[in-house]
TORZA-803333 format. One record per residue: chain; x, z, y of N, C-alpha, C, O in turn. Coordinates in Angstrom, 1 decimal, decimal comma. Example, Ala and Ser with C-alpha at 12.3 -4.5 7.8 and 13.67 -1.06 7.14 Angstrom:
! residues 2
- mol | npx | npz | npy | capx | capz | capy | cpx | cpz | cpy | opx | opz | opy
- A | 13,2 | 7,8 | -5,7 | 12,3 | 7,8 | -4,5 | 13,2 | 7,8 | -3,3 | 14,2 | 8,5 | -3,3 $
- A | 12,8 | 7,1 | -2,2 | 13,7 | 7,1 | -1,1 | 12,9 | 7,9 | 0,0 | 13,4 | 8,0 | 1,1 $
This chain:
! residues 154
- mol | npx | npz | npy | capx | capz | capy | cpx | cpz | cpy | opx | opz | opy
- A | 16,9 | -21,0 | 3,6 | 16,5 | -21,7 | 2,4 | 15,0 | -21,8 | 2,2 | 14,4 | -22,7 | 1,7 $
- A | 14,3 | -20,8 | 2,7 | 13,4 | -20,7 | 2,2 | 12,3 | -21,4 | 3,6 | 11,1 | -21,5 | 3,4 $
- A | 12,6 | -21,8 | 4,6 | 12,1 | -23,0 | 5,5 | 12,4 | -24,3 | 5,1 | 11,7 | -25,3 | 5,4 $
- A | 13,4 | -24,3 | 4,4 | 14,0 | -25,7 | 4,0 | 13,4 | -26,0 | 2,6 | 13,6 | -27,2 | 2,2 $
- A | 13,0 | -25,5 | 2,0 | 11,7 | -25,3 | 0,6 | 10,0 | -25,4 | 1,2 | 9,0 | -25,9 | 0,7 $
- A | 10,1 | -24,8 | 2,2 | 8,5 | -24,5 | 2,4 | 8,0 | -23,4 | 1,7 | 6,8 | -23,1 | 1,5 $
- A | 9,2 | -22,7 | 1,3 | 8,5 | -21,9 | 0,8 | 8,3 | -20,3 | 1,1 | 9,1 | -19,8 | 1,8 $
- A | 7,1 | -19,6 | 0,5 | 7,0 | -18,0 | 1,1 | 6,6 | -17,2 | -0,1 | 5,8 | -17,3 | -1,0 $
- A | 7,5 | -16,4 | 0,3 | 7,3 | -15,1 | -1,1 | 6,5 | -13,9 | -0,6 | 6,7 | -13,1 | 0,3 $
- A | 5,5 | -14,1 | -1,7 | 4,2 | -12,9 | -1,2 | 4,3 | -11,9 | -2,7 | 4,0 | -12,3 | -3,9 $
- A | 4,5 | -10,8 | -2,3 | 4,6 | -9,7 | -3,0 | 3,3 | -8,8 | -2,4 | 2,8 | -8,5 | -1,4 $
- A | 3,1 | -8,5 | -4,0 | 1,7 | -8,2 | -4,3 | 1,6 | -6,6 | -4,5 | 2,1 | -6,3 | -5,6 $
- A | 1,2 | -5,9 | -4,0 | 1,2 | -4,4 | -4,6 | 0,2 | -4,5 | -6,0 | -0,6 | -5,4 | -6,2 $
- A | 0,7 | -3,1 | -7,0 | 0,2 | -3,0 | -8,2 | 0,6 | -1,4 | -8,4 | 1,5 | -0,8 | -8,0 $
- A | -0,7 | -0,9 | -9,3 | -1,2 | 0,6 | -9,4 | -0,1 | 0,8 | -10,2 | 0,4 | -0,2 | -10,8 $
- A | 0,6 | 2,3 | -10,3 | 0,6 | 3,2 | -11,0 | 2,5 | 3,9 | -10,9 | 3,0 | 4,8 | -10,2 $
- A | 3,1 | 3,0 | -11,9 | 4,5 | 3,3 | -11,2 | 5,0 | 1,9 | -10,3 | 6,0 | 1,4 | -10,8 $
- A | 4,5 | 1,4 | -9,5 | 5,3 | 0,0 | -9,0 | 4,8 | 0,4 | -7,4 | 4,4 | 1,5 | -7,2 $
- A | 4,8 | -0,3 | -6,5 | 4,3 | 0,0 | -5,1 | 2,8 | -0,1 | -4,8 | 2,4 | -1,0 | -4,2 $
- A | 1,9 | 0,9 | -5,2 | 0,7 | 1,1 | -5,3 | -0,4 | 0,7 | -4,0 | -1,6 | 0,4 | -4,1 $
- A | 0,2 | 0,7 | -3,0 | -0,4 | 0,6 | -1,9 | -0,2 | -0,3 | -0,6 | 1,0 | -0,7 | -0,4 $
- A | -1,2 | -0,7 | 0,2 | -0,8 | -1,4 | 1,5 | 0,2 | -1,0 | 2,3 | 0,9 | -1,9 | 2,8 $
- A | 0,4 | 0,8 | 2,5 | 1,3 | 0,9 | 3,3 | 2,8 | 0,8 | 2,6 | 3,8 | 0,7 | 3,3 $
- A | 2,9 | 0,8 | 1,2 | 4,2 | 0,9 | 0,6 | 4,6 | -0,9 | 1,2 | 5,6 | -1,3 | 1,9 $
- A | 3,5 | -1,7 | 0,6 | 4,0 | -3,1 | 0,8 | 4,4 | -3,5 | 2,0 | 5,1 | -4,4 | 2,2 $
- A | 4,0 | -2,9 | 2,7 | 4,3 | -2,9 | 4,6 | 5,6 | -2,4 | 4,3 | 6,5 | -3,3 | 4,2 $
- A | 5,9 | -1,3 | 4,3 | 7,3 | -0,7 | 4,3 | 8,4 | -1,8 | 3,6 | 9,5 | -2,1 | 4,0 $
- A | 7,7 | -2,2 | 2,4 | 9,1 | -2,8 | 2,0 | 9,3 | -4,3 | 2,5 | 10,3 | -4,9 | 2,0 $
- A | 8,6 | -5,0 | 3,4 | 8,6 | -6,4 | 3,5 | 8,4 | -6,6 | 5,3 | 9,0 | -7,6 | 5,9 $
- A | 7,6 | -5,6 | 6,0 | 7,7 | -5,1 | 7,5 | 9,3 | -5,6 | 8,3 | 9,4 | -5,6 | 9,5 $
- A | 10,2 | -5,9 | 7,6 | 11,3 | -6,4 | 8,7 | 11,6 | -8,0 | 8,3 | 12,5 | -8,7 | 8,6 $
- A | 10,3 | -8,5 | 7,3 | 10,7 | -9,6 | 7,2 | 9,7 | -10,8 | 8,1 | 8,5 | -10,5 | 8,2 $
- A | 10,1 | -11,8 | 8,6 | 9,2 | -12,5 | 9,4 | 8,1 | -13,0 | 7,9 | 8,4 | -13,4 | 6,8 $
- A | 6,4 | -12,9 | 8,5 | 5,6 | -12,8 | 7,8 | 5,4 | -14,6 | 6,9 | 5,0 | -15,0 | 5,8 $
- A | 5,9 | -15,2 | 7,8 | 6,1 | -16,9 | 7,8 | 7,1 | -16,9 | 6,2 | 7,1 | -17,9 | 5,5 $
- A | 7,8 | -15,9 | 5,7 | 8,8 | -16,1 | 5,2 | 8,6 | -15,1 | 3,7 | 8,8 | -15,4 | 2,6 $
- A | 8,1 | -14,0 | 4,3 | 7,8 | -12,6 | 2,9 | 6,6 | -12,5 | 3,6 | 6,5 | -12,4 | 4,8 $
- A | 5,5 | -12,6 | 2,7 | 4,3 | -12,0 | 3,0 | 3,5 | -10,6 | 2,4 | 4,0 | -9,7 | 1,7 $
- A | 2,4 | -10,6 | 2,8 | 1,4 | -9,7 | 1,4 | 0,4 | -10,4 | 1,0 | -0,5 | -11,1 | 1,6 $
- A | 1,0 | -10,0 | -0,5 | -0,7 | -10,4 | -1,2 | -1,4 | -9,6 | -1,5 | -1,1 | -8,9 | -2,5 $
- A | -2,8 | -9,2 | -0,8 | -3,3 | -7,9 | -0,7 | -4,0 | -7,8 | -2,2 | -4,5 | -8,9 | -2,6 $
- A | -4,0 | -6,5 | -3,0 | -5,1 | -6,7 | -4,2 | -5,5 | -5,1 | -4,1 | -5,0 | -4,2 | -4,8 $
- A | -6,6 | -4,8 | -3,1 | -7,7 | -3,8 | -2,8 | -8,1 | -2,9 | -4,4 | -8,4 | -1,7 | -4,4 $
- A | -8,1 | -3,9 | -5,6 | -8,5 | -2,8 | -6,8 | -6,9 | -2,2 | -6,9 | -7,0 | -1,0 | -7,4 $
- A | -6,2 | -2,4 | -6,7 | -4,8 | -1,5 | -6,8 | -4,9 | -0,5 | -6,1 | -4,8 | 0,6 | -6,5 $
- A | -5,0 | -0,7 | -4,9 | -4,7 | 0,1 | -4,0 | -5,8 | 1,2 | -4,4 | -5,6 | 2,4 | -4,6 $
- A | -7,1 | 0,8 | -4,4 | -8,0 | 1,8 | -5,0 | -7,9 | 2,9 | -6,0 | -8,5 | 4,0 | -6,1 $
- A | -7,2 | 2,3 | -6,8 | -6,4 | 2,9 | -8,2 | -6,3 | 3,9 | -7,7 | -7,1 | 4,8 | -7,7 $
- A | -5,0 | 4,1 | -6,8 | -4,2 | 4,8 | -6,0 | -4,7 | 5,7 | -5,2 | -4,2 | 6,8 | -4,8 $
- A | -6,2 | 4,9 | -4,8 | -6,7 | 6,0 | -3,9 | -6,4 | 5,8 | -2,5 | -6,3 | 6,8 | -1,8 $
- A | -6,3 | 4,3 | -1,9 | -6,3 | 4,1 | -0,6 | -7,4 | 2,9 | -0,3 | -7,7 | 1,9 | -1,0 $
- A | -7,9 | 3,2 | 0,7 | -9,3 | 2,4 | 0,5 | -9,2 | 1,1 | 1,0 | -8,2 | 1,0 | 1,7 $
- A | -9,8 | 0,3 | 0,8 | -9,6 | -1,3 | 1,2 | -9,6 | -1,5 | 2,7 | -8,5 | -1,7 | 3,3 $
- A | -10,7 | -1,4 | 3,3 | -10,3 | -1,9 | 4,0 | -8,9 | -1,3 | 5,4 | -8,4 | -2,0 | 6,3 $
- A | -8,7 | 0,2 | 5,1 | -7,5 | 0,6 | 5,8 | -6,8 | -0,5 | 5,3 | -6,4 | -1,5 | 6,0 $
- A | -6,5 | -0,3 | 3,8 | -5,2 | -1,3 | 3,6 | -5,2 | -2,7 | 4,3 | -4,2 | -3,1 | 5,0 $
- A | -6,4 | -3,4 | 4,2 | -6,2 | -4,7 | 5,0 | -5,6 | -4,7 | 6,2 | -4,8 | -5,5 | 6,6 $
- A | -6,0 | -3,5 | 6,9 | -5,6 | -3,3 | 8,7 | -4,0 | -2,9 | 8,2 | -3,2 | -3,5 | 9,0 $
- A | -3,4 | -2,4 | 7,6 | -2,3 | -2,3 | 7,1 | -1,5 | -3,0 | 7,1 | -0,5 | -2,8 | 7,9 $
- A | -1,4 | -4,4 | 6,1 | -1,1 | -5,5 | 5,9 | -1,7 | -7,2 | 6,6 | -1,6 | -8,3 | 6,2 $
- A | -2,3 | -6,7 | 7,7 | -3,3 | -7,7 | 8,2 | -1,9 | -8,6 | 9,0 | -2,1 | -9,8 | 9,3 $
- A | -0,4 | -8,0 | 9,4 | -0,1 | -8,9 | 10,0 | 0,9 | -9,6 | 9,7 | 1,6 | -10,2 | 10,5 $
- A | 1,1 | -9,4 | 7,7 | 1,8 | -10,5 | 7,1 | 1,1 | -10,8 | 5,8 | 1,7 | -11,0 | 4,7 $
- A | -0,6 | -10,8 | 5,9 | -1,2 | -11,2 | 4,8 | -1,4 | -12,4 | 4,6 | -1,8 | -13,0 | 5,6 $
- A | -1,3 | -13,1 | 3,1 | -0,9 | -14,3 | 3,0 | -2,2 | -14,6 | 1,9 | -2,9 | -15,7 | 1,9 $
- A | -2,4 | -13,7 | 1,1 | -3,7 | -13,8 | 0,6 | -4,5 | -12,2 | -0,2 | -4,1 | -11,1 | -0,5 $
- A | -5,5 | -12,8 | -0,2 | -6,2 | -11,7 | -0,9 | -6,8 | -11,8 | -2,2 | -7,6 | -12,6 | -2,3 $
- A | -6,5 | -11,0 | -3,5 | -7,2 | -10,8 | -4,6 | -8,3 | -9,9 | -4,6 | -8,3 | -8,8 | -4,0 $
- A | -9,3 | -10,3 | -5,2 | -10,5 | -9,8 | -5,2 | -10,7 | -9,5 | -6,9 | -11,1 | -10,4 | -7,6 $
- A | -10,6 | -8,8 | -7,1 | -10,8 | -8,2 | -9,1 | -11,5 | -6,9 | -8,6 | -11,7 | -6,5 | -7,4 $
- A | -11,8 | -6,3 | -9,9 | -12,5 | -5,0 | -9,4 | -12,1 | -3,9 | -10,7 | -12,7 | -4,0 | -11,7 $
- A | -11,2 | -3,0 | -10,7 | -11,2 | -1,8 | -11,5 | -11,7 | -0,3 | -11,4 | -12,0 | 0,1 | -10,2 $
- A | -11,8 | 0,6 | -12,4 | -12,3 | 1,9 | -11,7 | -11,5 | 2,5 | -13,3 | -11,3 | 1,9 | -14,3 $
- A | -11,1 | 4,1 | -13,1 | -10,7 | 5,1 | -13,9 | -11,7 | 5,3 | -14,7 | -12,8 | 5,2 | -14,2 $
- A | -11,4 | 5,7 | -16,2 | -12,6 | 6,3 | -16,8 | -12,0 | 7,3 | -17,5 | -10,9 | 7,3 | -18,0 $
- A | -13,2 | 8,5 | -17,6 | -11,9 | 9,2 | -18,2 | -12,4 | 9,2 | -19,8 | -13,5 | 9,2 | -20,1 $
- A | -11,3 | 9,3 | -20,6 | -11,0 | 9,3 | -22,0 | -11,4 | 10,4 | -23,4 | -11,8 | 10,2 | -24,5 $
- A | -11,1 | 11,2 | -22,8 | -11,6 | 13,0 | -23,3 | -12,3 | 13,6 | -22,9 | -12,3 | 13,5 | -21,6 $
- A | -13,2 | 14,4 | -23,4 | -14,1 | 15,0 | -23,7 | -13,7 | 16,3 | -22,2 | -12,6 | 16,5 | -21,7 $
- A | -14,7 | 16,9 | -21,8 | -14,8 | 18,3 | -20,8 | -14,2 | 18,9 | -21,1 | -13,4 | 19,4 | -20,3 $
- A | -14,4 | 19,1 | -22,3 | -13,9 | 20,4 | -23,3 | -11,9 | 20,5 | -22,8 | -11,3 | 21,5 | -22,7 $
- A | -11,3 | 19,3 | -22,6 | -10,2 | 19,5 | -23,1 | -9,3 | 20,6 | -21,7 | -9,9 | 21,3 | -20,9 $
- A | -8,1 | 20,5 | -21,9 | -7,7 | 21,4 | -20,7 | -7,2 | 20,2 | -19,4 | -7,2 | 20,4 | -18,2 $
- A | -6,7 | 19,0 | -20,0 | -6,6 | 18,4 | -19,0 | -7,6 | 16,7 | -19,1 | -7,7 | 16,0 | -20,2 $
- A | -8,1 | 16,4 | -17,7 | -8,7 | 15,0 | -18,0 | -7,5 | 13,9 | -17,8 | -6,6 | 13,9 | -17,0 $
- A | -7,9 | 13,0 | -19,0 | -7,3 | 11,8 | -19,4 | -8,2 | 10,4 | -19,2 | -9,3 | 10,1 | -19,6 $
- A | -7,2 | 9,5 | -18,2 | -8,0 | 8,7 | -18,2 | -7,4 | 7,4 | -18,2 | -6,1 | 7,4 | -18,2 $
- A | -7,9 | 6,2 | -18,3 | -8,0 | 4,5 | -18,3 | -8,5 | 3,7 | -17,3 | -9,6 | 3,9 | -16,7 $
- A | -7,6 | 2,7 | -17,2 | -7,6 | 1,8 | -16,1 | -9,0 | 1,0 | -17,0 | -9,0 | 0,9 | -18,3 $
- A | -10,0 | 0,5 | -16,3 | -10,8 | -0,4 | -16,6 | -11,0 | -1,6 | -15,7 | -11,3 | -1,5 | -14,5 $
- A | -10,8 | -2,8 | -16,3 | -11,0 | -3,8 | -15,7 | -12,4 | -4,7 | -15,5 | -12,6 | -5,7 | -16,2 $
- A | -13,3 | -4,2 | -14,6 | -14,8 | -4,8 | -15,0 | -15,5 | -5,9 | -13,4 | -14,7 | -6,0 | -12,4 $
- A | -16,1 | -6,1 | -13,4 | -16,7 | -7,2 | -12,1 | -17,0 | -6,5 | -11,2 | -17,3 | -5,4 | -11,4 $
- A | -17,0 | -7,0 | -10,1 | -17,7 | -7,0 | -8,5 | -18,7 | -5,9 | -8,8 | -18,7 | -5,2 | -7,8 $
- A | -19,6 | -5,4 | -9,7 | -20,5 | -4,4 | -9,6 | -19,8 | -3,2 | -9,9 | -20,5 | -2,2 | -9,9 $
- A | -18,6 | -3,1 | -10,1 | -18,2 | -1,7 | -10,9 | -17,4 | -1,5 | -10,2 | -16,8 | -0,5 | -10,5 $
- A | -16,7 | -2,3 | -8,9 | -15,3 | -2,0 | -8,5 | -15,3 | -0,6 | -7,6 | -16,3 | 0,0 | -7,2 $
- A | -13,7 | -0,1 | -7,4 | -13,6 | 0,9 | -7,3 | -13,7 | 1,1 | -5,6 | -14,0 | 2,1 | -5,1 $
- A | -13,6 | 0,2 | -5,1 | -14,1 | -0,1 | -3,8 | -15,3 | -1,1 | -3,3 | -16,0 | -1,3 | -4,2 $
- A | -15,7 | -1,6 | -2,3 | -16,8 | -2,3 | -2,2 | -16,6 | -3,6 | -1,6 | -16,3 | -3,6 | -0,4 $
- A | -16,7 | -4,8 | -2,4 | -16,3 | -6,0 | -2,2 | -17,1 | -6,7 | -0,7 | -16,6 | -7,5 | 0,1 $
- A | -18,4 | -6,3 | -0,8 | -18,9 | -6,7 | 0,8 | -18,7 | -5,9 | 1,9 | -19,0 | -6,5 | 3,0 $
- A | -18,1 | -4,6 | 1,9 | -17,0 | -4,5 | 3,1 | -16,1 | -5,1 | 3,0 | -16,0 | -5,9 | 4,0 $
- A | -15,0 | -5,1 | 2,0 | -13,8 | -6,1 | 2,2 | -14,3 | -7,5 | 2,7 | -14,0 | -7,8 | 3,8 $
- A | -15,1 | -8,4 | 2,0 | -15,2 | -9,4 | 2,5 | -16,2 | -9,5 | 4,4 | -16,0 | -10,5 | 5,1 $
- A | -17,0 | -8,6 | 4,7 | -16,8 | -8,5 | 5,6 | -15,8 | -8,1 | 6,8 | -15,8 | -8,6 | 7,9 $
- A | -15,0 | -7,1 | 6,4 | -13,7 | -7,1 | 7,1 | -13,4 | -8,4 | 7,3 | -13,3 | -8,9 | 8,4 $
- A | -13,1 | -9,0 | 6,2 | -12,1 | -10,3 | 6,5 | -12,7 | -11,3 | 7,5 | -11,9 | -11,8 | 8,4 $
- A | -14,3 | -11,8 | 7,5 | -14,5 | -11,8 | 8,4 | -14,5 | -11,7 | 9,9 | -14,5 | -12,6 | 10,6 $
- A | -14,6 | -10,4 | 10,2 | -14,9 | -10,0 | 11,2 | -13,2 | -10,1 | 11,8 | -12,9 | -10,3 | 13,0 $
- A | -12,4 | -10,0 | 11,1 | -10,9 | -10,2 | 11,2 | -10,5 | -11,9 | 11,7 | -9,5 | -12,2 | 12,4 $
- A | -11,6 | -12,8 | 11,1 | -11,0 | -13,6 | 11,5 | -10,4 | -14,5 | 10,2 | -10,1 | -15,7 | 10,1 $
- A | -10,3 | -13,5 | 9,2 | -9,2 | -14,5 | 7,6 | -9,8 | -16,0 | 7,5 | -11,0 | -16,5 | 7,5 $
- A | -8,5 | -16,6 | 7,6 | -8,8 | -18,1 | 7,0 | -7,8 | -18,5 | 5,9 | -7,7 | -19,7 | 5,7 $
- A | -7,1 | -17,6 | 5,2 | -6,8 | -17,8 | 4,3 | -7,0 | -17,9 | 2,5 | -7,8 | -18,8 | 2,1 $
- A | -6,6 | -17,4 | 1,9 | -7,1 | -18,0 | 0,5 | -7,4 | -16,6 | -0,2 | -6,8 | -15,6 | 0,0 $
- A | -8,5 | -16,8 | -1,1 | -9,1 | -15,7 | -1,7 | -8,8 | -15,8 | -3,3 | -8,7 | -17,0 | -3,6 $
- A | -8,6 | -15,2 | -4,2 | -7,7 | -15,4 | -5,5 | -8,5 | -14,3 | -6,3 | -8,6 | -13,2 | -5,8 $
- A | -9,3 | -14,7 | -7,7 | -10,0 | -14,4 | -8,0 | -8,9 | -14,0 | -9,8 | -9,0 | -14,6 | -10,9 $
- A | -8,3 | -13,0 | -9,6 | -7,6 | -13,2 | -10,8 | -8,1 | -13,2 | -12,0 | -7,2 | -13,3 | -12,9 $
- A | -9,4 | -13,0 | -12,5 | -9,7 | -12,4 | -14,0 | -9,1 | -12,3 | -14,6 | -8,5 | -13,0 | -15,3 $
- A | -9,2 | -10,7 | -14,1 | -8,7 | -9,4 | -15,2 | -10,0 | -8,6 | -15,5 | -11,0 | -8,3 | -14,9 $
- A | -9,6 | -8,4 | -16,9 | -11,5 | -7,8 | -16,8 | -10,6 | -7,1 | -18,4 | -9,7 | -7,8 | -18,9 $
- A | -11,1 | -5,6 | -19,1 | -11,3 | -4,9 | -19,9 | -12,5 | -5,5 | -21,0 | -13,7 | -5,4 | -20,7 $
- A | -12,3 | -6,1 | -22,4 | -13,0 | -6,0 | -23,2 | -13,0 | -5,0 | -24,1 | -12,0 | -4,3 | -24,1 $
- A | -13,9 | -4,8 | -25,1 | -14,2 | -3,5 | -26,2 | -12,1 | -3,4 | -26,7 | -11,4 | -2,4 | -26,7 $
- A | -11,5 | -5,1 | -27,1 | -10,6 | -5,1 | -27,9 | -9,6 | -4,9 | -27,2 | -8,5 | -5,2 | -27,7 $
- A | -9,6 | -4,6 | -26,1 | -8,6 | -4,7 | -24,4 | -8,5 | -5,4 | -23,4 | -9,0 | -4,9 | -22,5 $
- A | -7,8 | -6,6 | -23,1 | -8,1 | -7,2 | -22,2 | -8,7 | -8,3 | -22,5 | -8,0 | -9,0 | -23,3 $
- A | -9,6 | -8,6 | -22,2 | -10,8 | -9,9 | -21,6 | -9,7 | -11,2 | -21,8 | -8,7 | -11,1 | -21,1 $
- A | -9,8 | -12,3 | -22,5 | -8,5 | -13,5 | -22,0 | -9,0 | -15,0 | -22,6 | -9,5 | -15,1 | -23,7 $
- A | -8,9 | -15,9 | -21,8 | -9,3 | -16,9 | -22,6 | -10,9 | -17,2 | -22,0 | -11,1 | -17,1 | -20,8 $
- A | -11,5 | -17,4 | -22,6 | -13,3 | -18,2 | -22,9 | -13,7 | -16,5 | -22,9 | -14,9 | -16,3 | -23,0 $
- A | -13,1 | -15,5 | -22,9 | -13,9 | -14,0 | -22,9 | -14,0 | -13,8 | -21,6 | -14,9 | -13,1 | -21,2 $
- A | -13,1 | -14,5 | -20,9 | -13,1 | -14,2 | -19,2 | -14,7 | -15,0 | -18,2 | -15,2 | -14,8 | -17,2 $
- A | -14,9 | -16,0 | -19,3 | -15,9 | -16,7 | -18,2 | -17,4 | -16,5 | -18,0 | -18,2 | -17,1 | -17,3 $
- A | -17,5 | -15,3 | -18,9 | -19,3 | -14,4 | -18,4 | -18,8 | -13,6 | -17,2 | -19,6 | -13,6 | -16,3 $
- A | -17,9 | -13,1 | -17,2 | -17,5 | -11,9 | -16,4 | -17,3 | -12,8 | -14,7 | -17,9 | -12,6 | -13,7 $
- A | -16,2 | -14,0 | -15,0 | -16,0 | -14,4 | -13,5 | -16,9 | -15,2 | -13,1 | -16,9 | -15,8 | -12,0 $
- A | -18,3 | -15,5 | -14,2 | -19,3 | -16,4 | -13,4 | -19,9 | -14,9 | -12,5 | -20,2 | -15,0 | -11,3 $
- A | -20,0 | -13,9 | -13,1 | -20,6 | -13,1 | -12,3 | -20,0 | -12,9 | -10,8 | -20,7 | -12,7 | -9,8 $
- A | -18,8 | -12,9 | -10,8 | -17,5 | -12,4 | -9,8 | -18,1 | -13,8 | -8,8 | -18,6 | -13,8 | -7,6 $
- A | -17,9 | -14,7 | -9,5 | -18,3 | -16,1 | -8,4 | -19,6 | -15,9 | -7,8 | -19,8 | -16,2 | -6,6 $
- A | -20,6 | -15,5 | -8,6 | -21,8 | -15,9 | -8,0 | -21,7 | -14,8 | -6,9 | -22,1 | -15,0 | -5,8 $
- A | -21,1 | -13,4 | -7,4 | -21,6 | -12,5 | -5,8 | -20,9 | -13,0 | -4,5 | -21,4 | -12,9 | -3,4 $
- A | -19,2 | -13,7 | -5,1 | -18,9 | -13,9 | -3,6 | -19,0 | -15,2 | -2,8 | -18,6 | -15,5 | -1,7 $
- A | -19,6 | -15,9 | -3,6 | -20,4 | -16,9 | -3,0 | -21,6 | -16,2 | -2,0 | -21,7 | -16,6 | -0,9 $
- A | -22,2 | -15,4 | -2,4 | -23,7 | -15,0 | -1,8 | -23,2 | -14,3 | -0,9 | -24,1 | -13,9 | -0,2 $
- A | -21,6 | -13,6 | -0,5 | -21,0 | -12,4 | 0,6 | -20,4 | -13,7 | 1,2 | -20,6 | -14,0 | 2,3 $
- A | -19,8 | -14,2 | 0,5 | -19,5 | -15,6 | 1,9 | -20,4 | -16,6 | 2,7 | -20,1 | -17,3 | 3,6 $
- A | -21,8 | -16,5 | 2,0 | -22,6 | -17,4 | 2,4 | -22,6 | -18,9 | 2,5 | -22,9 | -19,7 | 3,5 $
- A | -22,1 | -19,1 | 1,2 | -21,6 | -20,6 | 0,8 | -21,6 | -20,9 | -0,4 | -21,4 | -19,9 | -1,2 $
- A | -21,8 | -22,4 | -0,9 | -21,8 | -22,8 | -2,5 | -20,0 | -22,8 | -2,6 | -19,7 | -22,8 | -3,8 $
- A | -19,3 | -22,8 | -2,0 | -18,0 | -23,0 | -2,5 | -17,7 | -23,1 | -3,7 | -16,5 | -23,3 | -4,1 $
């Protein structure tokens, strides 16, 4: 069915309780021909998690279908003082991410990627999430860096 559609289902890993990492998404999609189930890699998740980008790419490199580039990092919530630290997902640009977007995009490079790069804006405002006309200071920023790491006006 899914040759006779054209079509391909790319499952995306996502932090926290869902499949957090490159190697989970490998495990669960690894017996499927890549043509058919793919990955859509998204490096601030896996970072969440605590597995670093570019292992994960080499991970998923041989049914990756595309890559998200967003950028999150932990903050923590409470004070020193408390007995345990509490923390928040924060959603902020290419300068704050929890990994480093010019290794990733160099990997891909150096890999060879000719596939498609997916720029989701997600971004953290004061009132929670960023949405709408709140998104477009933040992804002109996201555009202009990876314009300047790809070395193109795209």
């Amino acid at each position: 069915a899914l040759d006779h559609a054209g079509v391909n289902i790319g499952v995306q890993n996502h932090c926290n309780n869902c499949v957090g990492s490159a190697v989970g998404i490998m495990h669960l999609i690894e017996k499927y021909d890549p043509k058919h189930v793919s990955a859509v890699y998204d490096p601030a998740h896996c970072g969440l998690d605590g597995e670093p980008a570019v292992m994960g790419l080499d991970i998923v490199w041989s049914h990756l279908s595309l890559v998200n580039l967003k950028s999150a990092f932990r903050q923590r919530v409470n004070g020193p003082d408390e007995p345990e630290a509490q923390y928040q997902i924060v959603w902020s640009t290419c300068h704050h991410a929890i990994y480093s977007w010019s290794n990733l995009v160099k990997a891909l490079s150096d890999r060879g990627y000719e596939g498609d790069i997916c720029l989701p804006a997600e971004y953290t405002s004061p009132a929670g999430m960023a949405m709408g006309d709140d998104c477009i200071r933040y992804l002109t920023e996201d555009i202009a860096y990876l314009r300047g790491l790809l070395g193109s006006d795209v």
